[in-house]
N, C-alpha and C positions, 0 to 999 in steps of 0.2 A: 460405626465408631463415633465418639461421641467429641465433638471439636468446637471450637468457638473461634470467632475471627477476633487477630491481631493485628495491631500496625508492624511492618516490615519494611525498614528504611523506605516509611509512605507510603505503604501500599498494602493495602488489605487483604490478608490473606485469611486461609484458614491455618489454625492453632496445631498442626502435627506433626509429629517427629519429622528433625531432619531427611531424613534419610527416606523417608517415604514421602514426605513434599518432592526431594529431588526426581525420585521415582517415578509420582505422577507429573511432573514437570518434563522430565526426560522422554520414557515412552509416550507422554500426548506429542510433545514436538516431534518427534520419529513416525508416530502412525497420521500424524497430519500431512504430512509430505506426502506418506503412502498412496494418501485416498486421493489424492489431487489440491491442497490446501494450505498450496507454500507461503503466502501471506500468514495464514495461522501458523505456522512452523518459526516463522522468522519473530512471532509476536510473543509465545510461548517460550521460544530463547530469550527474547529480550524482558520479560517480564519474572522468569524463573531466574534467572541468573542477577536480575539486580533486587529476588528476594531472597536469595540464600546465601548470596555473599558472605552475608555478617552471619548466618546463622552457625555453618556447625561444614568443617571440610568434608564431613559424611553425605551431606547433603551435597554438596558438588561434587563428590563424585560416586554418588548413587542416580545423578541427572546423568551424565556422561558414560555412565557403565549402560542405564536404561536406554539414553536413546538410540549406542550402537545396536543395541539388543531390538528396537523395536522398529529400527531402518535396516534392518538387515533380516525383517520378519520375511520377508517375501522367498528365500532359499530354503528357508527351515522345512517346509514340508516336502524338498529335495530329499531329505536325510531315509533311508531305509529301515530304520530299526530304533526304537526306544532308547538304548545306547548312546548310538551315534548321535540322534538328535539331540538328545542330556550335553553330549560332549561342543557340540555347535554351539548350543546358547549358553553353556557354562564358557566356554573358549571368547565366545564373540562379548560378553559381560566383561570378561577380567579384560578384554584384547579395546575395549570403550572405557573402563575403568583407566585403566593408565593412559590411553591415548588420547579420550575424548574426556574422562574425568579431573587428572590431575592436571592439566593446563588452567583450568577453573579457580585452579585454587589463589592465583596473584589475584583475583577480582578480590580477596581476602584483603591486598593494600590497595590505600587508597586509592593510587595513581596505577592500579596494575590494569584498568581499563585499557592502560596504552599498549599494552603489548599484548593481551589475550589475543585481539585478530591474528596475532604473527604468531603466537604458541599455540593457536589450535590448527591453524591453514599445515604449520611443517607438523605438528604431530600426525593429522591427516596421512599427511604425505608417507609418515613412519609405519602408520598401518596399514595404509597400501599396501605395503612393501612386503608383510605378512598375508597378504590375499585378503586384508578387510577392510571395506570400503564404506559399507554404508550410504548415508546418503551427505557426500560433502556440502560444506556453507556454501560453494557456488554454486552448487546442482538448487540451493535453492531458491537463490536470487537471478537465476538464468532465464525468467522471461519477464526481466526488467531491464531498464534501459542500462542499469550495471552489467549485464548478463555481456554484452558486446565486450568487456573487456577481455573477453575470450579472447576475440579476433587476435587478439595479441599475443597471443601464443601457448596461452594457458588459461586452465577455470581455476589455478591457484591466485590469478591478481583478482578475479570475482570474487575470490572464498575472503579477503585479507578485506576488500572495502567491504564486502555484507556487512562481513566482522565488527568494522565499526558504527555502524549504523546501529548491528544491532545492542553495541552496550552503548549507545549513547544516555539510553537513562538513566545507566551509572553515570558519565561523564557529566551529565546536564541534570542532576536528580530534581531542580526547584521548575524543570521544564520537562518532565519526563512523560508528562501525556502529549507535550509538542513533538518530540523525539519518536515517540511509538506512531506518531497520526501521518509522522514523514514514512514511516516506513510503510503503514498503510496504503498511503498517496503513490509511492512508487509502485506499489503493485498495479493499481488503478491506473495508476499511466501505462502502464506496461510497454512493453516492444514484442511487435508481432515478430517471432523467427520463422525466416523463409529460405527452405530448403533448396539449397543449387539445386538445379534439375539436372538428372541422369544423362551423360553422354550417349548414352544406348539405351534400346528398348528393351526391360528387363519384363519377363513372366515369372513375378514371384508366388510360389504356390505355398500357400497355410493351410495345412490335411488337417491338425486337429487330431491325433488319435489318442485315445485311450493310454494313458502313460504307461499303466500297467499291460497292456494288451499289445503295445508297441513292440515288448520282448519276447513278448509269450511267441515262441517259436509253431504255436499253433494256430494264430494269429498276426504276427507279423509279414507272411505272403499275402494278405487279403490289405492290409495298409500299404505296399510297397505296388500291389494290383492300382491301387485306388491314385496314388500318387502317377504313375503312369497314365492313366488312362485322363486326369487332371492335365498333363503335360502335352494332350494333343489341343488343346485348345490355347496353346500357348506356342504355335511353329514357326508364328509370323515372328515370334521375338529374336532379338540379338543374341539373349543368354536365357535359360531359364535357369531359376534358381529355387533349391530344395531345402529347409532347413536343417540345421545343425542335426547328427545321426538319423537323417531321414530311413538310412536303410542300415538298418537291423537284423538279417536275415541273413549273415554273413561276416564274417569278422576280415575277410579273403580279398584284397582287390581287386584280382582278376575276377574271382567270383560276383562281386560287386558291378563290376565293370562288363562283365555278360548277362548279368539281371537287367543292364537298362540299357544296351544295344539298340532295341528298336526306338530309343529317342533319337536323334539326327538334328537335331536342334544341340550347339553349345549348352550342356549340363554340368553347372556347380551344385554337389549335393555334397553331406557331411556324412561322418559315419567314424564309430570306435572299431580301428582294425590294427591287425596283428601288426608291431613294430616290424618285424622284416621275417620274411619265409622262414630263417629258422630263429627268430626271438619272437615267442608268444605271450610275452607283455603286451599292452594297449597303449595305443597313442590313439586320441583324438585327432581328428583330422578334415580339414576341405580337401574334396575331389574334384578337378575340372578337368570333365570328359570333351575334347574335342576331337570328333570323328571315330578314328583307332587310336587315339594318343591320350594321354592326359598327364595332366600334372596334380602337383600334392602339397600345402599348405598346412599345420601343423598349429595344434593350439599349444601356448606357450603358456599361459596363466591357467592356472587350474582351480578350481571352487575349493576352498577350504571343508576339508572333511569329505563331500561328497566326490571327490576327487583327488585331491591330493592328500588324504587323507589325514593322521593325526600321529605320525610315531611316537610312541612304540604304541601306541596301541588302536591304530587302525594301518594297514597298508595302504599305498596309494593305488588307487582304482586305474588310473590312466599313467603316462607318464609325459610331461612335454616334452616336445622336441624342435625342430627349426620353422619359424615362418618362411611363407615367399611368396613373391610377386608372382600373377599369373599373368599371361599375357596371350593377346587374343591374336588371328591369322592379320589382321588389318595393324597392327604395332598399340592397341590398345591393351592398355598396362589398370589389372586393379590388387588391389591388397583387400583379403578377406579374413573378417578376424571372427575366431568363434565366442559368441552368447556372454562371459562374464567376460570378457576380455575388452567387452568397450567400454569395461567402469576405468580404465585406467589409460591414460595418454600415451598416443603412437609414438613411439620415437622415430625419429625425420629419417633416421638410417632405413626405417623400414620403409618411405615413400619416396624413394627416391624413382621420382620417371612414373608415379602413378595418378592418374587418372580419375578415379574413385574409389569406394571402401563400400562393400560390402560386409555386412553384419549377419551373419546365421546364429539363430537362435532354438533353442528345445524350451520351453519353458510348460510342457503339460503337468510336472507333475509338481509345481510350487503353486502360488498363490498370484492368480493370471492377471488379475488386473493391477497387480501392485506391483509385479516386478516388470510390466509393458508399462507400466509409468515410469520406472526407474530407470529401467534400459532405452527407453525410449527419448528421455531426456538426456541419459548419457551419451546414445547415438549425435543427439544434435551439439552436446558441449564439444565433443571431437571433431564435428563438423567444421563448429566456429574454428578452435584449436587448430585446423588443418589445412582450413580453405578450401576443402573437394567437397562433393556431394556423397553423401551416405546415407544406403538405403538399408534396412533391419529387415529381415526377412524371417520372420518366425513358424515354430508349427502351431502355434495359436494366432488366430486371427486378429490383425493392432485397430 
């Protein structure tokens, strides 16, 4: 395509349609994040956004439609079938378009610099609410010395100060390489985050299996073998722990529960099983086998499309149901949440009397280094957020 560079409120761009500047403005900052390159993500926003301001409102929100679309890359190869996947990243586009695009548009007046950080931090907040997350403004400034504002109870007070930082070179435009080289400079200082250490000695096992071969009912006894035989090297532990639908090979939890008998070690493993003896819908779910007993934990947020599907025109695959504390013979108390459920903040109601949080995750059949960056970092925001130690326990190795 044939372009020539222009001045854009000072700043040199290239000559091309609104709507595709936003574009490659939006999914670069989303696939920056992905790869490990949140300085470039923050620098990206601030430099796309104080060039398209003036240009054309298609352009902000063709940035904001792209970048949900390309921080939310990491589930899309979740999706089963041609269909479904169309309907994700048509879903997650218009679901970034309104949430993450029209707040963009006050940068159109002069003074609307002031208020973007607070129109995009609660729009965030709106598409949570819908099951899409992406990768919020604090996830990205969360290994800088803002990132601590966590502690305070939330990554929404991180997501509002980025925020202004990063439209400062609207706000300061006759200073705006000083404004960019501060945000540069923060990265560079950065703040090492250091993980509370685990009250117990946990044996967490990452098996790795074949995503497709995990169900294959002709293959799933030889994954479920291999997982056991993993978990003898693990007896000196306090708990060991298996990831999200580790066992496959039964929808049944007695059945479940006599597949992995000869462990004797406290076993938290996950697994999709029948809601009750006689309702044969799915629930997602943690298992914690102790001894002859166990108890059952329950994912509540479910994956958009690949789970909770899209009515009318997908059913939902799973269906959530209640979380809960589990609690060990000695009165230690943890809350286990499954795999997409740590993009979004615990409510206190759910830690009350708990100890730690453990994280089970499935992640074989997305895009493994990109969503062990996402999740990985979302594990430590809740960390801050919560003040316990939280450990991610995946079937891909972090």
């Amino acid at each position: 395509m044939h372009s020539t560079n222009t001045f854009v409120d000072g700043m040199r761009m290239p000559q091309l349609s609104p709507s595709m500047t936003g574009f490659v403005f939006g999914s670069g900052a989303g696939f920056a994040f992905l790869v490990g390159m949140p300085v470039v993500t923050a620098l990206i926003f601030a430099i796309g956004l104080a060039s398209l301001r003036r240009r054309s409102w298609l352009g902000l929100v063709a940035f904001g439609a792209s970048y949900m679309c390309a921080s939310s890359t990491w589930f899309f190869p979740g999706t089963s079938s041609i269909q479904e996947f169309a309907l994700a990243v048509l879903g997650t586009a218009a679901i970034g378009a309104v949430f993450h695009g029209l707040p963009n548009l006050v940068l159109r007046w002069k003074y609307g610099w002031t208020i973007w950080p607070l129109l995009i931090t609660a729009a965030e907040q709106g598409a949570s609410h819908l099951g899409m997350v992406g990768v919020p403004l604090g996830l990205i400034g969360l290994h800088t010395p803002i990132g601590a504002l966590a502690t305070l109870g939330s990554l929404t007070i991180t997501s509002i100060v980025l925020g202004y930082l990063i439209v400062l070179p609207i706000a300061l435009p006759k200073f705006k390489y000083i404004s960019l080289g501060g945000v540069v400079l923060l990265y560079l200082v950065g703040l090492p985050i250091e993980q509370k250490p685990m009250p117990i000695k946990i044996g967490a096992i990452s098996h790795n299996p074949p995503s497709v071969e995990k169900w294959n009912p002709d293959t799933a006894p030889a994954i479920l073998a291999d997982l056991l035989e993993r978990s003898k090297a693990h007896e000196g532990a306090d708990l060991i722990v298996w990831s999200e639908n580790a066992v496959t090979t039964t929808f049944s939890i007695a059945e479940a529960l006599d597949q992995v008998r000869e462990v004797n070690t406290p076993l938290l493993f996950g697994m999709t099983r029948y809601t009750s003896d006689d309702d044969y819908s799915f629930t997602n779910s943690a298992i914690f086998k102790l001894g002859d007993e166990y108890q059952i934990s329950n994912k509540q947020r479910l994956v958009p499309v690949i789970e909770a599907g899209l009515p009318p025109f997908k059913k939902p695959a799973v269906l959530p149901a209640e979380r809960r504390i589990f609690e060990m013979p000695d009165g230690t108390r943890f809350l286990t949440i499954l795999c997409y459920e740590v993009s979004f903040s615990i409510p206190k109601t759910d830690l009350d009397g708990v100890d730690f949080v453990i994280v089970i995750s499935a992640e074989t059949g997305m895009f493994r280094s990109m969503t062990n960056q996402v999740y990985g970092n979302m594990a430590i925001a809740r960390s801050l957020e919560t003040g316990l130690p939280i450990q991610r326990i995946s079937d891909v190795p972090l």
